[in-house]
The first five atom37 places (N, CA, C, CB, O) and aatype in JSON, in Angstrom:
{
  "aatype": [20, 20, 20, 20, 20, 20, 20, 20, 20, 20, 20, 20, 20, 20, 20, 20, 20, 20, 20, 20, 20, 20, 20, 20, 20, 20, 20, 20, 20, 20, 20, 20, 20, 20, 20, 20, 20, 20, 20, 20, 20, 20, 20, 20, 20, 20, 20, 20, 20, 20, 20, 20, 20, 20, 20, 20, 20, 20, 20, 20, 20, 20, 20, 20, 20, 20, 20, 20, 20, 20, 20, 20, 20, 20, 20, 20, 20, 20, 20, 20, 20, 20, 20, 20, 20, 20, 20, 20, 20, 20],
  "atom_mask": [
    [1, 1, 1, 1, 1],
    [1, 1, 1, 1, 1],
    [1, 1, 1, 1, 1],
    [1, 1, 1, 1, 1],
    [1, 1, 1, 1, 1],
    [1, 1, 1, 1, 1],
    [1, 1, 1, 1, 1],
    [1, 1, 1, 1, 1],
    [1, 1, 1, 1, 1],
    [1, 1, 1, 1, 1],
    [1, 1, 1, 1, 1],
    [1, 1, 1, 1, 1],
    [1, 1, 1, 1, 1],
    [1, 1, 1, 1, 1],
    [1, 1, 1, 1, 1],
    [1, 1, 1, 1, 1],
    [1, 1, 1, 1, 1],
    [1, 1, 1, 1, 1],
    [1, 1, 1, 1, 1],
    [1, 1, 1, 1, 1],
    [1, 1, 1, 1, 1],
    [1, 1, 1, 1, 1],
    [1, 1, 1, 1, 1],
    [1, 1, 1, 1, 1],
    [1, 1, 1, 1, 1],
    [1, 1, 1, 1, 1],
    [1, 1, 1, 1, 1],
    [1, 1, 1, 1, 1],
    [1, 1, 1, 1, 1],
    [1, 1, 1, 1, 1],
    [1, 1, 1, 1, 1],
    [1, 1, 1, 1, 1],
    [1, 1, 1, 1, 1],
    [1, 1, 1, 1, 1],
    [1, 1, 1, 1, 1],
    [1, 1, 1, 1, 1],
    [1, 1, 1, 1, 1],
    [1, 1, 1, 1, 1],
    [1, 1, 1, 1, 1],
    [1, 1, 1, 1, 1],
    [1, 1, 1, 1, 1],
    [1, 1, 1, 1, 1],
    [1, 1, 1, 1, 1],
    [1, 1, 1, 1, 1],
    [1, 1, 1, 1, 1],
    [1, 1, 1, 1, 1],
    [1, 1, 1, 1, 1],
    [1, 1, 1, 1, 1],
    [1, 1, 1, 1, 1],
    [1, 1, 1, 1, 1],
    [1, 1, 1, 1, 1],
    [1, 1, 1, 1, 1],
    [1, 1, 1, 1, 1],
    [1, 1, 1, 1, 1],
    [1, 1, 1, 1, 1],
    [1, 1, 1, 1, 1],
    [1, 1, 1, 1, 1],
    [1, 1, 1, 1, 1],
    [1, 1, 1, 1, 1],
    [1, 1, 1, 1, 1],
    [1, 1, 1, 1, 1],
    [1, 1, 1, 1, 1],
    [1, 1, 1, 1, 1],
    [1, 1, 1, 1, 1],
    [1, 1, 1, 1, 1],
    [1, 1, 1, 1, 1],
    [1, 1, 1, 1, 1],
    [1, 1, 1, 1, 1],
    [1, 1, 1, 1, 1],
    [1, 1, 1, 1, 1],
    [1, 1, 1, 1, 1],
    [1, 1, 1, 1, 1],
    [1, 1, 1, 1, 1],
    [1, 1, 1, 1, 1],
    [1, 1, 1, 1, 1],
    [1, 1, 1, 1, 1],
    [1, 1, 1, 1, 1],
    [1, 1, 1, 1, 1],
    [1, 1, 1, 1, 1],
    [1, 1, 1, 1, 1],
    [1, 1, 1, 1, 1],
    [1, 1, 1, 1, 1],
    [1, 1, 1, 1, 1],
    [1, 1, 1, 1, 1],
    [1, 1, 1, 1, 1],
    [1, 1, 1, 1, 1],
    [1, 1, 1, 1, 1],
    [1, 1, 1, 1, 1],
    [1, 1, 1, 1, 1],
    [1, 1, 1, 1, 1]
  ],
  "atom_positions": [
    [[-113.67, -293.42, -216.03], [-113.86, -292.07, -215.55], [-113.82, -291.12, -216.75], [-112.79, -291.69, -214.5], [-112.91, -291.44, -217.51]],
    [[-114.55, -289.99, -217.18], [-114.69, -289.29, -218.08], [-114.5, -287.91, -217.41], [-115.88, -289.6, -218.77], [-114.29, -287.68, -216.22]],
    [[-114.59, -287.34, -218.09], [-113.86, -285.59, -217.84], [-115.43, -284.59, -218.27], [-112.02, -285.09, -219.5], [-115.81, -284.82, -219.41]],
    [[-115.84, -284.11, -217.9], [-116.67, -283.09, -218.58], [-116.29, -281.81, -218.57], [-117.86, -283.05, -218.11], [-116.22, -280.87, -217.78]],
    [[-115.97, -282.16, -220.16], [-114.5, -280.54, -220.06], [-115.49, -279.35, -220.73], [-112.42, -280.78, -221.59], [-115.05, -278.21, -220.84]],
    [[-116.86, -279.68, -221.16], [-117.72, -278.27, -221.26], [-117.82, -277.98, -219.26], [-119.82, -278.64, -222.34], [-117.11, -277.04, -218.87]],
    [[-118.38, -278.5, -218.49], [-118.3, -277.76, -217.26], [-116.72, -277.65, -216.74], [-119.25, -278.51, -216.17], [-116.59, -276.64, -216.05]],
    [[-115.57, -278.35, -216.86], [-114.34, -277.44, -217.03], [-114.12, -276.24, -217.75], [-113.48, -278.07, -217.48], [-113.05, -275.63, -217.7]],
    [[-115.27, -275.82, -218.53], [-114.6, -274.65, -219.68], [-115.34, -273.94, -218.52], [-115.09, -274.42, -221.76], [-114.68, -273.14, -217.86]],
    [[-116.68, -274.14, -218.19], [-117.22, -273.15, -217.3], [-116.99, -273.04, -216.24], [-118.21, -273.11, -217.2], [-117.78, -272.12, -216.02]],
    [[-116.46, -273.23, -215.15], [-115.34, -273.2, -214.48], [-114.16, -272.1, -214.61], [-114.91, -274.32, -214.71], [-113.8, -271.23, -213.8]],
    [[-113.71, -272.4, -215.8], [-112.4, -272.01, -216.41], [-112.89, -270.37, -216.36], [-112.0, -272.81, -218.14], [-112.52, -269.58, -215.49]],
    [[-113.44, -270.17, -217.05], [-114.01, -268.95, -217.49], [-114.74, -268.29, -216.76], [-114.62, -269.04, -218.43], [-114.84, -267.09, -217.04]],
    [[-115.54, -268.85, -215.49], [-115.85, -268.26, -214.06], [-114.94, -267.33, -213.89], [-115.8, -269.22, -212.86], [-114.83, -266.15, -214.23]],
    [[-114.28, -268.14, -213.28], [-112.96, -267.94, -212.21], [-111.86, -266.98, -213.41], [-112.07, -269.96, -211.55], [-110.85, -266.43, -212.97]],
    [[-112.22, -266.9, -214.91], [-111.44, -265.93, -215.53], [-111.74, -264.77, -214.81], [-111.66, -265.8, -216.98], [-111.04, -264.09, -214.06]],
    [[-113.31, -264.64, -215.29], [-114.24, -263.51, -215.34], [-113.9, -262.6, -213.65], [-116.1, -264.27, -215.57], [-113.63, -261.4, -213.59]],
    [[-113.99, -263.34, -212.65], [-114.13, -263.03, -211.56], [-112.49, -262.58, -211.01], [-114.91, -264.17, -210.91], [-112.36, -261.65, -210.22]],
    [[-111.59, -263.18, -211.41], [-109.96, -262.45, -211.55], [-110.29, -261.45, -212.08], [-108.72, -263.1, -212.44], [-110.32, -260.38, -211.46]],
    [[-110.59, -261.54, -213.2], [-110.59, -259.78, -213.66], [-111.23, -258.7, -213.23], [-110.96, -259.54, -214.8], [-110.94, -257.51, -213.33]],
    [[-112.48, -259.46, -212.57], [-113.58, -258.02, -212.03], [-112.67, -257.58, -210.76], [-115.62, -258.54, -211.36], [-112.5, -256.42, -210.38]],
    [[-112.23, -258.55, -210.28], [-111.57, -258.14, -208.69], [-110.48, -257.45, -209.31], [-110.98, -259.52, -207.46], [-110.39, -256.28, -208.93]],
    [[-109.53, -257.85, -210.24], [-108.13, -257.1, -210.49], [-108.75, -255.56, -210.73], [-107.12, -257.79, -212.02], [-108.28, -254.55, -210.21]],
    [[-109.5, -255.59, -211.32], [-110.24, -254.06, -212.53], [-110.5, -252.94, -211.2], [-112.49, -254.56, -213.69], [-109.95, -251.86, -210.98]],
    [[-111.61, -253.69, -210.39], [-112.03, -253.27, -209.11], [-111.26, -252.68, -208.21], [-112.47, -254.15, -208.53], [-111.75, -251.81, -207.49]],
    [[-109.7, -253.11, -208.08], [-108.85, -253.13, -206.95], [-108.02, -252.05, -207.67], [-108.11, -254.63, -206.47], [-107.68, -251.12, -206.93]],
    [[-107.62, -251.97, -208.97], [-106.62, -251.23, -209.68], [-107.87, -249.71, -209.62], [-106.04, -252.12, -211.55], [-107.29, -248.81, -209.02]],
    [[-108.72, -249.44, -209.87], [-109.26, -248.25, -210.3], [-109.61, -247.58, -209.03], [-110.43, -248.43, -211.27], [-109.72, -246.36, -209.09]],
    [[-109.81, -248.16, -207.86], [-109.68, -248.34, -207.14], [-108.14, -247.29, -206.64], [-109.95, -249.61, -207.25], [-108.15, -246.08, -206.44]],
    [[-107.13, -248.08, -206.55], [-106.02, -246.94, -206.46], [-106.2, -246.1, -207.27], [-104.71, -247.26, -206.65], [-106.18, -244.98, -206.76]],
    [[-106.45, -246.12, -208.73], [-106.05, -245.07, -209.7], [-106.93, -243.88, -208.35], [-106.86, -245.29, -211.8], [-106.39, -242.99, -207.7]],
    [[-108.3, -244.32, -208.31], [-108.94, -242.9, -207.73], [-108.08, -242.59, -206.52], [-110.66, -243.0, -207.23], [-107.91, -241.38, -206.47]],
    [[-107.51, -243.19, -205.61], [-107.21, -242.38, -204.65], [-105.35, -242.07, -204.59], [-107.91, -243.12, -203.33], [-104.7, -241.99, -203.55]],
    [[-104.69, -241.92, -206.32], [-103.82, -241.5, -206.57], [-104.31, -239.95, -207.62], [-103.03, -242.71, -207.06], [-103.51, -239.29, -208.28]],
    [[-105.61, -239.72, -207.52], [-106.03, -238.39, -207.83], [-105.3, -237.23, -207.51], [-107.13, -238.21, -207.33], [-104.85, -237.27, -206.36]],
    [[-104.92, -235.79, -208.39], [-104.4, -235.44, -207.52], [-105.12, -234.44, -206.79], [-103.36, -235.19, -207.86], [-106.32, -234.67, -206.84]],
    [[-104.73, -233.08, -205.91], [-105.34, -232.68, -205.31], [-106.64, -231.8, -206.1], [-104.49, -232.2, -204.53], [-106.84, -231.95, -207.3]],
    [[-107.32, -231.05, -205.4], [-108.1, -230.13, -206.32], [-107.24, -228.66, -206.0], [-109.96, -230.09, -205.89], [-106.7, -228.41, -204.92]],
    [[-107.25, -228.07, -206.77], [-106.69, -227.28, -207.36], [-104.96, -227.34, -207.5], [-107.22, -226.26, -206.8], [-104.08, -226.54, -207.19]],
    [[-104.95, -228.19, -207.9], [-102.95, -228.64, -208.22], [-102.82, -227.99, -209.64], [-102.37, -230.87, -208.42], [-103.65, -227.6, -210.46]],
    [[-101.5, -228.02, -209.6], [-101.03, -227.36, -211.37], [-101.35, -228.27, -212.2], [-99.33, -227.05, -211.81], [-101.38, -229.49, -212.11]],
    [[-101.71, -227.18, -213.4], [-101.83, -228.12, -214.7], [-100.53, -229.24, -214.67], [-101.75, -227.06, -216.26], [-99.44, -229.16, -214.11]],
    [[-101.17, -230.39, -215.58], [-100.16, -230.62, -216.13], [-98.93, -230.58, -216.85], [-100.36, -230.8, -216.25], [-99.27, -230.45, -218.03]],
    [[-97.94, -230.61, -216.8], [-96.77, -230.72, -217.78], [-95.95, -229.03, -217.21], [-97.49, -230.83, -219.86], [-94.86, -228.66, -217.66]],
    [[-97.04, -227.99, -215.84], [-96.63, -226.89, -215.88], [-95.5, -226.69, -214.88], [-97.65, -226.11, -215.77], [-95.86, -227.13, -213.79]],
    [[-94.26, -226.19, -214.87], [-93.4, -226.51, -213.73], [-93.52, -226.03, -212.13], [-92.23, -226.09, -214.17], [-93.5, -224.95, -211.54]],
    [[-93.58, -226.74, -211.95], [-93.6, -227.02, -209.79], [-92.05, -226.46, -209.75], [-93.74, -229.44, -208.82], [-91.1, -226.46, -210.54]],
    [[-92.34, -225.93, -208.25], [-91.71, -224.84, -207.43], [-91.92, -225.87, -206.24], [-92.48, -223.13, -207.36], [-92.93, -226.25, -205.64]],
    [[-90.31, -226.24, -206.09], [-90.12, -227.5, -204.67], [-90.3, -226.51, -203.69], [-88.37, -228.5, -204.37], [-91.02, -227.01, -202.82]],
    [[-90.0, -225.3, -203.39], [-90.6, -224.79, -202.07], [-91.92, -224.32, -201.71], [-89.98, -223.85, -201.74], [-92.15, -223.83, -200.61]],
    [[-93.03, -224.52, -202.86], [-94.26, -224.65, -202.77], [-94.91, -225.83, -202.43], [-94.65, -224.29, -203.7], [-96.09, -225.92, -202.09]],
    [[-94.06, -226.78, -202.55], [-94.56, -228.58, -202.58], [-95.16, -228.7, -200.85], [-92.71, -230.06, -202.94], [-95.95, -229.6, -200.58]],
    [[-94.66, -227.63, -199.65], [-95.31, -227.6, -198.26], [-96.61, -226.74, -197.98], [-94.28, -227.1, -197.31], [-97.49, -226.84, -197.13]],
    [[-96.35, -225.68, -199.2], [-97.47, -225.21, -198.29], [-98.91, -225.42, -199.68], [-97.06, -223.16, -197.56], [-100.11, -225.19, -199.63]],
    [[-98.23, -225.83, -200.52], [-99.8, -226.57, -201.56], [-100.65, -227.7, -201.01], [-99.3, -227.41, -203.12], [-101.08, -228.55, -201.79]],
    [[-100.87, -227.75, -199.92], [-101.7, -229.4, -199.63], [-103.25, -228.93, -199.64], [-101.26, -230.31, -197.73], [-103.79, -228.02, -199.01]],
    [[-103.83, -229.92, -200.62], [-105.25, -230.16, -201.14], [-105.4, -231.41, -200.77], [-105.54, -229.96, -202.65], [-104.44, -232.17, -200.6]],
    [[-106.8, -231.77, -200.6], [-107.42, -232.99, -200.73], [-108.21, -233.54, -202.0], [-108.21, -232.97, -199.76], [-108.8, -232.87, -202.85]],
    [[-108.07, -235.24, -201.92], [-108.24, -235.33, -203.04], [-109.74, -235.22, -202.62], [-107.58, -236.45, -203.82], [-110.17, -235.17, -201.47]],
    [[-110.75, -235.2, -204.33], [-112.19, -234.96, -204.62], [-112.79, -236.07, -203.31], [-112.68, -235.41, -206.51], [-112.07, -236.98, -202.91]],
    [[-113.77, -235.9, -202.91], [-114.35, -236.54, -201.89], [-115.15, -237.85, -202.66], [-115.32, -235.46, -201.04], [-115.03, -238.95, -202.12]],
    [[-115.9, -237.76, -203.81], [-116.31, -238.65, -204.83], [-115.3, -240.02, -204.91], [-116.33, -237.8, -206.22], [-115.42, -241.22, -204.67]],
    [[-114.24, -239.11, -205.41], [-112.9, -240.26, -205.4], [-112.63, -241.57, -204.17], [-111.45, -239.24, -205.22], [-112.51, -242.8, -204.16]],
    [[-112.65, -240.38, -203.15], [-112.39, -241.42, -201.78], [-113.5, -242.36, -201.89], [-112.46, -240.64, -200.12], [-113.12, -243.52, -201.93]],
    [[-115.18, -242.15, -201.99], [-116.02, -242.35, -201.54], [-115.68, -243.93, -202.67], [-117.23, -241.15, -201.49], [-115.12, -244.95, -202.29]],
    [[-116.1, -243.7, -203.79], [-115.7, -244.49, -205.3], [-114.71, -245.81, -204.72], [-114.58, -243.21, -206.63], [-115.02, -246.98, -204.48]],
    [[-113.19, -245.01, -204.59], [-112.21, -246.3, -203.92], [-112.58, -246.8, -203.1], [-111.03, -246.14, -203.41], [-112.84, -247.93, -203.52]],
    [[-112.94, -246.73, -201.6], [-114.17, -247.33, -200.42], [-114.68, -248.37, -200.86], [-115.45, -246.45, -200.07], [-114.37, -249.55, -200.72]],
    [[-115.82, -247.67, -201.63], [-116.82, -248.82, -202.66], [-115.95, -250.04, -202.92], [-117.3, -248.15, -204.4], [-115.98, -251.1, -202.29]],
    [[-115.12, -249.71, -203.99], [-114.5, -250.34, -204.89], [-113.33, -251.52, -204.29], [-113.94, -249.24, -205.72], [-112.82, -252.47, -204.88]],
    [[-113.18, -251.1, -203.11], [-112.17, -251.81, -202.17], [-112.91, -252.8, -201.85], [-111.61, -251.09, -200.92], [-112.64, -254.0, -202.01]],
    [[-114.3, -252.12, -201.19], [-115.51, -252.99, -200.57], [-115.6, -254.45, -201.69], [-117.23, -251.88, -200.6], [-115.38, -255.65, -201.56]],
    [[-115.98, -253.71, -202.61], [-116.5, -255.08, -203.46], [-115.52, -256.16, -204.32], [-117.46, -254.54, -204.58], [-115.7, -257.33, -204.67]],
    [[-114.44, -255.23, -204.47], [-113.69, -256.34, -204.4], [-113.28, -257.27, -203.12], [-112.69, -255.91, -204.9], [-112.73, -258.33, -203.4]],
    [[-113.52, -256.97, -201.63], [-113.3, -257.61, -200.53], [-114.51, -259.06, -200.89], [-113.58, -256.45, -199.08], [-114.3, -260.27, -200.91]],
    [[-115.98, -258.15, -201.16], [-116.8, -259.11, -200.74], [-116.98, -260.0, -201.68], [-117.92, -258.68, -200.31], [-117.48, -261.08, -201.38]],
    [[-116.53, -259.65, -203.29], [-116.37, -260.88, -204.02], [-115.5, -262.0, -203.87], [-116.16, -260.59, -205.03], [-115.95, -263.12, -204.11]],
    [[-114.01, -261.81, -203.4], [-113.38, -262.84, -202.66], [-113.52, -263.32, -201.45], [-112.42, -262.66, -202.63], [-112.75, -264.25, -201.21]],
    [[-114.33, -262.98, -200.47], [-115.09, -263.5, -199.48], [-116.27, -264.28, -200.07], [-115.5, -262.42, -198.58], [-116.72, -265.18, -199.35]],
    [[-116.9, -264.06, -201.37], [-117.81, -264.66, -201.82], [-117.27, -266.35, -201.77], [-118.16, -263.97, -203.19], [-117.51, -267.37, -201.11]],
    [[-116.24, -265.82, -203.13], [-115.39, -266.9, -203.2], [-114.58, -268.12, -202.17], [-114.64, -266.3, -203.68], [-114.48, -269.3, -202.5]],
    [[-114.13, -267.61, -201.06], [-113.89, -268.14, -200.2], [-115.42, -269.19, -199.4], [-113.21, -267.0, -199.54], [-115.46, -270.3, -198.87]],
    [[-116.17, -268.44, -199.6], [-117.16, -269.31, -199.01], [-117.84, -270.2, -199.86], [-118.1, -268.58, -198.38], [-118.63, -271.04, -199.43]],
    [[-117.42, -269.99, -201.65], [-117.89, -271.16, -202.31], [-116.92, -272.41, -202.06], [-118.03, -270.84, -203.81], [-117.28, -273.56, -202.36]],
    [[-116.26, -272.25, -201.76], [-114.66, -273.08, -201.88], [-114.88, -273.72, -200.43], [-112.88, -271.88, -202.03], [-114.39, -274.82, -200.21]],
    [[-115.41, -273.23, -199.7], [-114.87, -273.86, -198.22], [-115.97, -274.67, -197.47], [-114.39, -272.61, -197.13], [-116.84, -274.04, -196.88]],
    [[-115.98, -275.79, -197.45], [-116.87, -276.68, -196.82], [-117.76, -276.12, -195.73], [-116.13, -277.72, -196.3], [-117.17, -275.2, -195.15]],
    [[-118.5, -276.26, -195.43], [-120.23, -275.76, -194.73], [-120.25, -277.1, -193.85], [-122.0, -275.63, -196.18], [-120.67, -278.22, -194.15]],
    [[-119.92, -276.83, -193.16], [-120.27, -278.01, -192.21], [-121.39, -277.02, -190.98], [-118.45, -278.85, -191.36], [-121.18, -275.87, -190.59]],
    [[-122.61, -277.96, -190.59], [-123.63, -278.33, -190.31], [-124.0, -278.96, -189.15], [-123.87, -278.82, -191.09], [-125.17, -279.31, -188.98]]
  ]
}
């Protein structure tokens, strides 16, 4: 029995490639819908805790739309996956 460790490398490096697109996908993903509101204070400028009720903004609509996406395709690449992996019976 012999090993064919060039199609183990490719393999290997698939399944790198495709961890990372899904991790990348899924993380930026939150980053956008940890946006903060539109029109919130600058940064670094000090907040007033009894303003923290009546400041509510939504985040950019782009953002939501972007994470959606981004949720999406990371869903349907591991659904991809799942269906390379899982026997087809006929």
């Amino acid at each position: 029995m012999t090993i064919d460790w060039l199609a183990f490398l490719g393999v290997f490096g698939t399944a790198l490639a495709a961890a990372c697109v899904i991790v990348l996908c899924f993380a930026t993903a939150i980053r956008l819908l940890a946006l903060p509101p539109r029109g919130a204070a600058a940064a670094g400028s000090a907040r007033d805790e009894e303003m923290d009720d009546v400041e509510r903004g939504s985040r950019p609509t782009a953002a939501t739309v972007g994470a959606a996406a981004l949720f999406a395709v990371s869903g349907a690449i591991v659904l991809f996956g799942v269906y390379l992996v899982s026997p087809i019976s006929r």
